[in-house]
ZANUDO-903213 format. One record per residue: residue in three letters; x, y, z of N, C-alpha, C in turn. Coordinates in steps of 0.05 Angstrom, whole numbers, plus 5000, padded with zeros to 4 digits. Example, Ala and Ser with C-alpha at 12.3 -4.5 7.8 and 13.67 -1.06 7.14 Angstrom:
Ala526448865156524649105156526449345156 Ser525749555142527349795143525850015157 
! end
This chain:
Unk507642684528507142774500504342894498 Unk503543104488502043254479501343144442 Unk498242994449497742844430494143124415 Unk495343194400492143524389490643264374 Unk488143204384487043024369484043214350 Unk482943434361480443604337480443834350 Unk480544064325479544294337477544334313 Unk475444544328472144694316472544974321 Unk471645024303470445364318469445474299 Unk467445724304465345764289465246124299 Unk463946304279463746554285466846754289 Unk468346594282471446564287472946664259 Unk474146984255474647114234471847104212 Unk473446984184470247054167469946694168 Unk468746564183468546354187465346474205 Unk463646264192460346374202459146194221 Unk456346224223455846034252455745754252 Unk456645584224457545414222459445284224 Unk460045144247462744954255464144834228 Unk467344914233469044824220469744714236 Unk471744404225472744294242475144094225 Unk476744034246479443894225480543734247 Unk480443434241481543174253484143164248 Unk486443224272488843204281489742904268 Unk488942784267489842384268488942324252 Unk488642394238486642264217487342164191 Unk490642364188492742304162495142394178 Unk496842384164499642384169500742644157 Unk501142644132501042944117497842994103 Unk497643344109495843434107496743754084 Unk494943784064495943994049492944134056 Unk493344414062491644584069491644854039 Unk490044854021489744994006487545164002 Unk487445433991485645523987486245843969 Unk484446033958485146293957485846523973 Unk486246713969487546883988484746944001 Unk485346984027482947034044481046784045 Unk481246554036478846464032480146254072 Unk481546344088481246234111483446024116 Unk484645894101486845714098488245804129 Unk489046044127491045994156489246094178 Unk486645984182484946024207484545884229 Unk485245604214487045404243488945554261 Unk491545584246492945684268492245894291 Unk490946114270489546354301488646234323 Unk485345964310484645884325486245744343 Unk488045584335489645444355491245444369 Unk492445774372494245904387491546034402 Unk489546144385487046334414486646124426 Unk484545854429484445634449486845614459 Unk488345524459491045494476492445704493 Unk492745844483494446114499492246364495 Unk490146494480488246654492490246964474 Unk490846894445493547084432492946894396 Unk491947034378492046924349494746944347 Unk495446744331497946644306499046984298 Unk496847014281497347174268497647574281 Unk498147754278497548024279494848104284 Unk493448094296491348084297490348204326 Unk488348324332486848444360485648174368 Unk485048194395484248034401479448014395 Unk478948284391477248374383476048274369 Unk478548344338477348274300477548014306 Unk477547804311477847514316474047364313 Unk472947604324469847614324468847594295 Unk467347414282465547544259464547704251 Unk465047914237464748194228461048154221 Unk460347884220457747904211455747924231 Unk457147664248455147564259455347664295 Unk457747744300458847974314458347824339 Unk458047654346457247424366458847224365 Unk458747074388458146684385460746554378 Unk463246774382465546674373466746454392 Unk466846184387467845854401469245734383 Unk472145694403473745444383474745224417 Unk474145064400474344794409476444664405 Unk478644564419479944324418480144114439 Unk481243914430481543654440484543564446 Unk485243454464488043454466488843204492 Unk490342994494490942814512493842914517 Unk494442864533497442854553496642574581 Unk498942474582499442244602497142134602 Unk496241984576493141834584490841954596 Unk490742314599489042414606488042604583 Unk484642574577483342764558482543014563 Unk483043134548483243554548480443594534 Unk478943824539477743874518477644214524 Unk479044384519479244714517477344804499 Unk475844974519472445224501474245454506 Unk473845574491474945954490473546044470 Unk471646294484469446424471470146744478 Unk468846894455468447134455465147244448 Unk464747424458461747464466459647264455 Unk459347094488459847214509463047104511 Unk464347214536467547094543466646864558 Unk468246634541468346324552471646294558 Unk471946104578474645984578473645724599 Unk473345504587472645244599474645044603 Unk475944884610477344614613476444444623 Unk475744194609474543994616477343694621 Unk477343554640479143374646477543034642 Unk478242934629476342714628472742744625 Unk472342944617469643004605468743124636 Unk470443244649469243304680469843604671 Unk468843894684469344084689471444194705 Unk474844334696476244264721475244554727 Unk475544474757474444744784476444984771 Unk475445204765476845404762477145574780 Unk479245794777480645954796478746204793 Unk479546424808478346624819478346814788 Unk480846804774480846954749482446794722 Unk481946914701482246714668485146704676 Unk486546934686489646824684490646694697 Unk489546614729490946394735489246154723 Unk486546174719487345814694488145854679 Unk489946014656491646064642494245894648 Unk495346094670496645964680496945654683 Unk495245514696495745264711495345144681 Unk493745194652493145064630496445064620 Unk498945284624500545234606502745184627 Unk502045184638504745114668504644764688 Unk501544754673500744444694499844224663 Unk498744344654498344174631499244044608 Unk498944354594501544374573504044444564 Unk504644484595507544564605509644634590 Unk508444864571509944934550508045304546 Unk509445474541508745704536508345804505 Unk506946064502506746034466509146094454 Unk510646214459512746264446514646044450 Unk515445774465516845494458514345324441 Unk511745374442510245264427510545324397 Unk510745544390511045604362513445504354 Unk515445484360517945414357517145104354 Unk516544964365516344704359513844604340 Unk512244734342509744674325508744834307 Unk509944984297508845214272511545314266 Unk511345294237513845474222511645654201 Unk511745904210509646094189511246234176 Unk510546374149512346494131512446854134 Unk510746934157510147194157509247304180 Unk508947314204508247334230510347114250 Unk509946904244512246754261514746904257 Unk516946814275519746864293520746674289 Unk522846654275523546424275526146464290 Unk527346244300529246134336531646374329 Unk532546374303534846564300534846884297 Unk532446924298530847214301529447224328 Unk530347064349528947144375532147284389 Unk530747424411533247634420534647314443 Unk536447324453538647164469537147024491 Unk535847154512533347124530532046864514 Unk529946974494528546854483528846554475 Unk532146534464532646284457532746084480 Unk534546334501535045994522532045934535 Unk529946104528527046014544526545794536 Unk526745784507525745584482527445314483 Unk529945404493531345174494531144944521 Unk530645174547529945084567527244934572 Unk525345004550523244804557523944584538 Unk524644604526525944374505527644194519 Unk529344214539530444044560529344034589 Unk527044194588525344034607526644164640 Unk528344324627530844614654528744814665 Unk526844854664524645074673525445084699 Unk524844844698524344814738526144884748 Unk529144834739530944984756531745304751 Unk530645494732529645754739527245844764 Unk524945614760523145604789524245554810 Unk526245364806527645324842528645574839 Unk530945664819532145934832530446254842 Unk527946184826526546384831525946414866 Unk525346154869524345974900526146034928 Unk529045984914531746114928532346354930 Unk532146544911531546844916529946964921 Unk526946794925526046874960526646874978 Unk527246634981528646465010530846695022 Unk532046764997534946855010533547185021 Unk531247295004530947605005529647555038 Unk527947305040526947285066528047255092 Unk530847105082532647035099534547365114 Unk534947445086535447715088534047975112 Unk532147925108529848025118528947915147 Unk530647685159530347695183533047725194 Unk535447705179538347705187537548005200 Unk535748295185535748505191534848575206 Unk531448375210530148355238531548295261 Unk533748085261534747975290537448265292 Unk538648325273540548475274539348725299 Unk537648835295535249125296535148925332 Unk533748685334533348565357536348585376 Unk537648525362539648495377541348795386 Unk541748985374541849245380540249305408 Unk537549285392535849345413536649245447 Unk537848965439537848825469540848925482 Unk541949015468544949185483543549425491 Unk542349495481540849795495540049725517 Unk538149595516536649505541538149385568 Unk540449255549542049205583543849405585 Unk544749575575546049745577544649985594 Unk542050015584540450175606539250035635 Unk539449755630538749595658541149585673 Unk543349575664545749555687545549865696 Unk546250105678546550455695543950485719 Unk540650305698539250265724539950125748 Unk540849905751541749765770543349855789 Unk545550105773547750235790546850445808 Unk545850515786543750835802542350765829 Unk540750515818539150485844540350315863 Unk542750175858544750155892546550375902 Unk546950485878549450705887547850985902 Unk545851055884544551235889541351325911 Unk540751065911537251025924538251215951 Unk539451105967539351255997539851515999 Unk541751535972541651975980539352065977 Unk538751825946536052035940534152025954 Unk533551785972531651876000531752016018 Unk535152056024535152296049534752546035 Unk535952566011535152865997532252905998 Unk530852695992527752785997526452836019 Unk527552676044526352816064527752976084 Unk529553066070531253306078528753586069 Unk528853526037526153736020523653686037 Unk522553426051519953446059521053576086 Unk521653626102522853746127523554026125 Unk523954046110524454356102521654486088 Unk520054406080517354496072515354466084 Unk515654226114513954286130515054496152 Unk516754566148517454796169517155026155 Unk516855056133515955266120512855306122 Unk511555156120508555026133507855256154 Unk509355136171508755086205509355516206 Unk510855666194512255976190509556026176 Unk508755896163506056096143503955996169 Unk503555806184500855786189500955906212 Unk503555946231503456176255503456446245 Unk504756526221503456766206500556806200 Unk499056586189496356596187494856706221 Unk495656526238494256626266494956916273 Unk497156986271498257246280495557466266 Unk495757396242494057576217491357496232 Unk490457226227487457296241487557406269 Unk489157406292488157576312487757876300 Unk490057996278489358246277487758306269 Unk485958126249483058156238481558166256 Unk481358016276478957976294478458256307 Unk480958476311481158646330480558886316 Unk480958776285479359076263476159066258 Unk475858836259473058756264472358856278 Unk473258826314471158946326471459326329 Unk473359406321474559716311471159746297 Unk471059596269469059576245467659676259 Unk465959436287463559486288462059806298 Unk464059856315463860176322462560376312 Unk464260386274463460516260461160386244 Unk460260126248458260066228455260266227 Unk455460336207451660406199451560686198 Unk454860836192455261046186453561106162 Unk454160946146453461006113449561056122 Unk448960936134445460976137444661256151 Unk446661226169446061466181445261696162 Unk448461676150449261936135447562056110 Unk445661796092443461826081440861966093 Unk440861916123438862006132439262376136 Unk441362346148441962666150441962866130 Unk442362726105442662856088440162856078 Unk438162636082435662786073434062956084 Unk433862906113433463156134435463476130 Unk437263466116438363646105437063816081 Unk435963606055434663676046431663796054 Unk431063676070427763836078429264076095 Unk430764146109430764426126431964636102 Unk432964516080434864696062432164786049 Unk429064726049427064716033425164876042 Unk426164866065424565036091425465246095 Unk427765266094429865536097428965676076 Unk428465656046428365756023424765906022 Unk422865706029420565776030421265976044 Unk421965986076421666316099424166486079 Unk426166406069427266706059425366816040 Unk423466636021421866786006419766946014 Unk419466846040415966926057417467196066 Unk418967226080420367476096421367646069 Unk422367616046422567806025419967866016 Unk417967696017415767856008413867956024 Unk414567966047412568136073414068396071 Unk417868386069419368546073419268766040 Unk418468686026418368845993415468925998 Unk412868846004410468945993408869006022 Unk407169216011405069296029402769296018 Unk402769235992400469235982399968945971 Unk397168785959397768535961398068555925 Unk400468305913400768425889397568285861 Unk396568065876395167935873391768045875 Unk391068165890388168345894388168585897 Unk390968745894391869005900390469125925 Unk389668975948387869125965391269115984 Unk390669456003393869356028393769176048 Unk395869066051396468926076397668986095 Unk394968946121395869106143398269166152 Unk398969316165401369396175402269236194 Unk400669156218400168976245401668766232 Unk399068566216400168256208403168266190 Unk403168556174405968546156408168506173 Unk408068696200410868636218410268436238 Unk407768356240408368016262410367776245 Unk408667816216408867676207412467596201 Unk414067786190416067856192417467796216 Unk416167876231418167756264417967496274 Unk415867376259415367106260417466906239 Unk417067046222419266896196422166886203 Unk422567206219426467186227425567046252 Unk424666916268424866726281424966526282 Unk423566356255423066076241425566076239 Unk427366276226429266306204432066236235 Unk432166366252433666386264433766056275 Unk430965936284431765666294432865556272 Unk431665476250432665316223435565316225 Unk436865606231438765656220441365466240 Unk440665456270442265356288441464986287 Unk439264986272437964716271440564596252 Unk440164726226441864726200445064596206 Unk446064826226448464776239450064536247 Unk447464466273446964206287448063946262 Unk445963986244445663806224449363826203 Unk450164016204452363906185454163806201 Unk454163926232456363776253455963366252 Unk453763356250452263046260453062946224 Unk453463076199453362986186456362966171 Unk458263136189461363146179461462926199 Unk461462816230461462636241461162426227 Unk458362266214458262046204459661976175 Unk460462206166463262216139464962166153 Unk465762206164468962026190469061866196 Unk466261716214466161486220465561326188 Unk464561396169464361226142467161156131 Unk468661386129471361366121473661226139 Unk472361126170473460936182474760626187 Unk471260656166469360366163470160286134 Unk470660456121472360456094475460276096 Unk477360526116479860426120478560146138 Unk478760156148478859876161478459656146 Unk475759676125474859376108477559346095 Unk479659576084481659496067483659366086 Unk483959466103486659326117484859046126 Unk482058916128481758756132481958566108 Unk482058616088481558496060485258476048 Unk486058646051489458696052489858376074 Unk489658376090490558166114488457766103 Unk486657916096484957596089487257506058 Unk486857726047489557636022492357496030 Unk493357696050495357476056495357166065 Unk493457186078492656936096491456746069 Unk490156876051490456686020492856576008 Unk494856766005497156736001499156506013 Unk498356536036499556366062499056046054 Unk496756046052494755806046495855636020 Unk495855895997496555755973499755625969 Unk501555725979503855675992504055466001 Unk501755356031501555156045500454856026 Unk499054916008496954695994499854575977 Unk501954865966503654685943504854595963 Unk506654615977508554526004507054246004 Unk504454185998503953966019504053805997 Unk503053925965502653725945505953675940 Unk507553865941510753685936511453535959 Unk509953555988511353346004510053115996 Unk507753055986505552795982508252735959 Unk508752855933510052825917513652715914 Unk514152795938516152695946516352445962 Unk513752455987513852175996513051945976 Unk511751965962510451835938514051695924 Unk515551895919518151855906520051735919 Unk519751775952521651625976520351305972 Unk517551275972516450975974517950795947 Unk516950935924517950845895521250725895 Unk522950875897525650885904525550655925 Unk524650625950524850405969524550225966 Unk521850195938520649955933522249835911 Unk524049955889525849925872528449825877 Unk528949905914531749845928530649625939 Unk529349545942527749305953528249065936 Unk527849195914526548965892528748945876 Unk531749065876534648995860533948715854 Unk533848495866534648265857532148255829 Unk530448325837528048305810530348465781 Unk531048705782531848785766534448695753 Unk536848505780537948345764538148125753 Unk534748005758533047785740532447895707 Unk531848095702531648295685533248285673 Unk536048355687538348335667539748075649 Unk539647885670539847645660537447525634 Unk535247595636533447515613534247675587 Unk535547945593536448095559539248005558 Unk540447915577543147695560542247485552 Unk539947305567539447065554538447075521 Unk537047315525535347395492537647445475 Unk538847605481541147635467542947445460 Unk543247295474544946995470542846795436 Unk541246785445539046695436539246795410 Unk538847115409538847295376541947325360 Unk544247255379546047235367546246905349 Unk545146735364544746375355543746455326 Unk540146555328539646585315540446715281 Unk541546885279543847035270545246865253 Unk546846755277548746505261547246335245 Unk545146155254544146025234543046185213 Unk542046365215540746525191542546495171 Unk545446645182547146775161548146485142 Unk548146245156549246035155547345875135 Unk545045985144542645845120542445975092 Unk543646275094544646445074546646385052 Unk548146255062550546115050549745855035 Unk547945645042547545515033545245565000 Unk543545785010541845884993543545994968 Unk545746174981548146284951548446034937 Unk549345804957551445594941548945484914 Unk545745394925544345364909544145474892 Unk544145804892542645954882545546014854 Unk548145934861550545924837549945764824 Unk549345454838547945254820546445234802 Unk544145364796541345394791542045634778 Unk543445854775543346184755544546024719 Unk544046114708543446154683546845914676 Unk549146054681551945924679552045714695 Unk550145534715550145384735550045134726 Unk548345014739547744664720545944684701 Unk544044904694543044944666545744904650 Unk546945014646549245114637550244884629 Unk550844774642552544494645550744234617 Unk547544204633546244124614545744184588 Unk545744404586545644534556548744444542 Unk550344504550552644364545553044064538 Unk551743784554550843644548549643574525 Unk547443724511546043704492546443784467 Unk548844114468549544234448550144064424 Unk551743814433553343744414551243554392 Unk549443484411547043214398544943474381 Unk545343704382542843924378544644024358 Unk546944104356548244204327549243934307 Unk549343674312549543444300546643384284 Unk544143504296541443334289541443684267 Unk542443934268541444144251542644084220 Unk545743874230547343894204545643694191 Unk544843494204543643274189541643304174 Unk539943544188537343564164537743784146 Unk540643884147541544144127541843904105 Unk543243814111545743564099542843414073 Unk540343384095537943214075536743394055 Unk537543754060536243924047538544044025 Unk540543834031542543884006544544164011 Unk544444244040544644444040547044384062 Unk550144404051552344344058553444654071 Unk553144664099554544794109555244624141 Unk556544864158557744764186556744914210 Unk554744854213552345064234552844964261 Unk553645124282553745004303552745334319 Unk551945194344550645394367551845414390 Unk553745564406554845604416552245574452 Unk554345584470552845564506550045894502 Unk550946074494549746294494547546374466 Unk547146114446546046034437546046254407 Unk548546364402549846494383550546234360 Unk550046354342551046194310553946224302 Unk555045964295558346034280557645914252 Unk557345924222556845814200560045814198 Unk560145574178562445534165561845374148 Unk562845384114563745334093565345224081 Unk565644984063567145004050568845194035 Unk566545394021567645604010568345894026 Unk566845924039567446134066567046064088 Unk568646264116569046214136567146414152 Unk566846434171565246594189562946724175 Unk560246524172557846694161556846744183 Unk554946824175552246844199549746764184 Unk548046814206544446704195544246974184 Unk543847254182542547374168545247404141 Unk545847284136548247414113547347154088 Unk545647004102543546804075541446934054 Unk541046834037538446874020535246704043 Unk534146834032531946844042531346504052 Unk531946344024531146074015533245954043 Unk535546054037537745854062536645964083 Unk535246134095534846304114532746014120 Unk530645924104528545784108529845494114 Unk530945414106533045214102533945114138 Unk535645354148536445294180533945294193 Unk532045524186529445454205528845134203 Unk528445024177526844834184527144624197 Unk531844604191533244464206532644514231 Unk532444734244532644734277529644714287 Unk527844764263524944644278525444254281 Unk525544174263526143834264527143774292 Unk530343924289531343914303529843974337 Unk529144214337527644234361524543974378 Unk523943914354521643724357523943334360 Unk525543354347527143044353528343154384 Unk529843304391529943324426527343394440 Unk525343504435522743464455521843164458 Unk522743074433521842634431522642584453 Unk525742584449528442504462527542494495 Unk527242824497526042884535523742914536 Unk522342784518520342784525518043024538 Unk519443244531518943504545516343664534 Unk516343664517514543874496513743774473 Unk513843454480513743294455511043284447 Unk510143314411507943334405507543284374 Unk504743114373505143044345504043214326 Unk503643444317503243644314504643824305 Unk504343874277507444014256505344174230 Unk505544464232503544574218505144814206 Unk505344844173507744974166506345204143 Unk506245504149504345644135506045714121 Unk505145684086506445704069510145774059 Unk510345524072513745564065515045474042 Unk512645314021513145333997513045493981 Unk511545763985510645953972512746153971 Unk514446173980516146363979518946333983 Unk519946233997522046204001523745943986 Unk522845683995524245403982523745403949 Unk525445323933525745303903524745033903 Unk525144973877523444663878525344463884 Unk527744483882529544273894529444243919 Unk529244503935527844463963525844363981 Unk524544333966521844323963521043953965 Unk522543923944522243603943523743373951 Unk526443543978527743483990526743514019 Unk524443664023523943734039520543544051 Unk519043484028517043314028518643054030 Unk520143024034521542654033522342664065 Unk523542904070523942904101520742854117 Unk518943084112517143064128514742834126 Unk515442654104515142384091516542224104 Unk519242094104520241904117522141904144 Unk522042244150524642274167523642324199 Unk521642504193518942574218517542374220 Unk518642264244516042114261514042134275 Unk512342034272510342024296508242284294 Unk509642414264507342774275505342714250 Unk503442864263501542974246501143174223 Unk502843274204503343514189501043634174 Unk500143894173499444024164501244274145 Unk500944264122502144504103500144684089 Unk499944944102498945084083500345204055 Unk498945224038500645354005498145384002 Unk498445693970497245603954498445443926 Unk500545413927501145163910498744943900 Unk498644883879496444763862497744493853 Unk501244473851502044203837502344083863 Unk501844063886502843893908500843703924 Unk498143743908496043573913497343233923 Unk498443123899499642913901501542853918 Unk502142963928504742903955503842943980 Unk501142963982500642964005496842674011 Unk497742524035495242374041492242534036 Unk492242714047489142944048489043254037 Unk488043224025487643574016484843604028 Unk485443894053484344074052483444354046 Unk481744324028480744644016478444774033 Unk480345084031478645254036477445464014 Unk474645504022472945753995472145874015 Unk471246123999469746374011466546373999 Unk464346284007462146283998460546474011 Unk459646713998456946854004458246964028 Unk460947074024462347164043464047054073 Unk462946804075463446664097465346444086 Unk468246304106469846174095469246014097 Unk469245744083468245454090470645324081 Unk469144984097472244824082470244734060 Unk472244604041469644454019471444244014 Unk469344034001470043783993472043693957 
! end
């Protein structure tokens, strides 16, 4: 049981930096009065924000702050479950979220929502929306059980019987099974795999008994045939270098033509220079007799020595000249010898490259092949290894098919839970159990509210009304007032089965103005006798502004609005 013994808080809506505060235990019925705005329903915000971290009301989580004082917003409560003391801080600037366990600090988690979490899942093991349902009936923001969508109800109902846990197991099992799933696919994938593998280890196995020995004689059938192709290029190579050796010495014969022939030709040039000077000297002994230079004559004597001297220069030059082009068409022959020859020597060194390159691959495919004869030998060698090989992917496979089986087998058991545990399962069953004690306790407090009808709630948590005077109503086909009427039946109601299982049980019953609008006064004073003699064990709080109800209740609390700030007053 969830026993709310004080909550405080301060800076909290128009509530100022002065702590308000209101003792849970302290009376039995409690009338909460005040003017509009003057704060009356500021408990509840506060006591849904400490608890779940979400106001009662419509509200941001923001405007919750003091518009004045824009700071310092803390509400405080106090709270026991199983002989152990609570004390919940939740602040806004700065952001607080504290839980204290026996006045100790409990160790918090890495972020507010998982202590959120563990506060409404480990503690108060109830969420806000089954919390409101059992502990607040509001006249204007609350939901009341017959205005929640289908989902909603069986949540409310399920923590009310204390059934959570078996949505957590099923959640727990539809892991299990997605994981289970998830290796049925892994071993499936394994086991494929392992038919492949012996499927390619046996054609290996065949190949290499059926096949190893051709494929070694085929290979050195190929190495035997490329060294004899070898052995044709490299007596070709010798053949070719003798004929080199024998152009070579042809070569040397003609070597040093080319020098020669430079030389001749420049000795060519000086007699061709020489020749030109005496034809000019002999034209001009042979043109003048006079000198053209000092006009004095020149002798006759030296004019014709001179002349017979020049066609004699002229005559050797000329057989000299001769000499010289014979000696110089010569070493153009022997150059153009020395020419042909380097090509047919360079023509023949190419082949013998050719030869070579030929020889190098020949030798890299016989290395390549012997390399392939050893491999193959060492493979035909080693069969029994490879039908060790085979036997280990049937053993694995033996092994992944086991596997398999149990998986699928653990699968089956997970379904059978997992039918158990879904919504129509043993929830199902229990809710059924209870239906009858849960539409018996709604008639009873209709029945105290004078309010004679035949309300019952079906497995799917649908309404059948029935009448004396009519047959098949529903909840919304009431007036507002009967509308208020079943709520308050199935809140009672909801709080006498949380007793019962002890589930969500709490003394704690806070009802925002449901006199004010809806209940007439016959309701009204049918309805203070219930939460007077019929409710046990709770603590009630009623807000109104109703003014004649002072007297029917142990404590009046008032709230005012002073100097803008809400206070309680005395």
């Amino acid at each position: 049981m969830i026993t709310f013994k004080n909550i405080k808080w301060k800076n909290f809506l128009s509530t100022g930096n002065n702590w308000s505060e209101i003792n849970f235990l302290e009376h039995n019925t409690n009338l909460i009065v005040g003017t509009n705005g003057a704060g009356k329903s500021t408990m509840l915000d506060a006591l849904t924000f400490a608890l779940f971290n979400k106001p009662f009301r419509k509200i941001n989580k923001g405007q919750l702050i003091n518009t004045v004082n824009e700071k310092g917003c803390i509400v405080e409560i106090e709270f026991s479950v199983n002989n152990r003391e609570y004390l919940v801080r939740r602040g806004i600037k700065p952001n607080i979220f504290d839980i204290e366990v026996d006045g100790n600090p409990l160790h918090k988690q890495a972020d507010d929502r998982t202590n959120q979490k563990i506060l409404e899942d480990t503690i108060l093991k109830v969420n806000y929306k089954s919390f409101t349902q059992i502990v607040i009936l509001g006249s204007s923001t609350f939901v009341p059980f017959m205005q929640l969508s289908g989902s909603n109800r069986r949540d409310v109902i399920e923590d009310l019987l204390d059934i959570r846990i078996f949505s957590a197991m099923n959640s727990l099992i539809k892991e299990k099974i997605r994981t289970q799933k998830d290796k049925i696919k892994s071993l499936d994938l394994k086991k494929d795999n392992l038919k492949d593998k012996m499927s390619m280890q046996k054609n290996f196995i065949k190949e290499l008994e059926e096949q190893g020995n051709n494929n070694i004689e085929n290979n050195k059938q190929k190495i035997k045939t490329l060294s004899v192709e070898n052995d044709t290029h490299m007596e070709k190579n010798g053949f070719v270098e003798a004929d080199i050796s024998d152009l070579l010495k042809e070569q040397e014969d003609v070597a040093g033509a080319g020098e020669k022939l430079v030389k001749l030709n420049n000795l060519k040039g000086k007699i061709t220079q020489k020749v030109s000077t005496i034809t000019k000297e002999h034209k001009f002994f042979t043109d003048n007799t006079v000198c053209p230079t000092c006009t004095q004559d020149i002798e006759e004597e030296f004019r014709v020595n001179r002349i017979a001297d020049v066609q004699d220069k002229a005559k050797e030059l000329q057989t000299g000249y001769k000499e010289l082009e014979e000696a110089i068409q010569k070493e153009k022959d022997r150059e153009r010898q020395f020419t042909k020859l380097s090509k047919e020597i360079t023509q023949l060194n190419h082949g013998i490259s050719q030869n070579n390159t030929r020889i190098s691959l020949n030798q890299r495919q016989i290395r390549d092949l012997e390399e392939e004869v050893q491999k193959i030998t060492e493979q035909f060698k080693n069969r029994n290894t490879e039908h060790e090989k085979l036997a280990e992917f049937k053993e694995n496979l033996q092994k992944t098919i086991e596997d398999l089986s149990e998986k699928k087998e653990d699968i089956n058991h997970y379904d059978f839970a997992y039918s158990l545990l879904r919504d129509d399962g043993v929830k199902t069953k229990i809710i059924k159990k209870y239906l009858p004690l849960i539409n018996q306790q709604v008639n009873r407090y209709l029945q105290l509210m004078d309010f004679y009808i035949n309300f019952t709630l079906d497995e799917e948590f649908n309404e059948t009304v029935k009448s004396p005077i009519h047959e098949d109503f529903s909840y919304s086909s009431f007036s507002e007032g009967e509308k208020m009427r079943i709520d308050l039946a199935l809140l009672f109601t909801w709080r006498e089965v949380a007793r019962v299982k002890n589930s969500v049980n709490t003394n704690l019953l806070i009802m925002d103005e449901v006199f004010d609008s809806s209940l007439d006064g016959f309701g009204t004073e049918e309805f203070l006798k219930i939460i007077r003699y019929i409710i046990k064990g709770a603590n009630i709080f009623v807000i109104s502004h109703k003014t004649d109800l002072n007297d029917k209740f142990d404590n009046i609390i008032k709230f005012d609005k002073i100097k803008g700030f809400s206070r309680m007053v005395a």
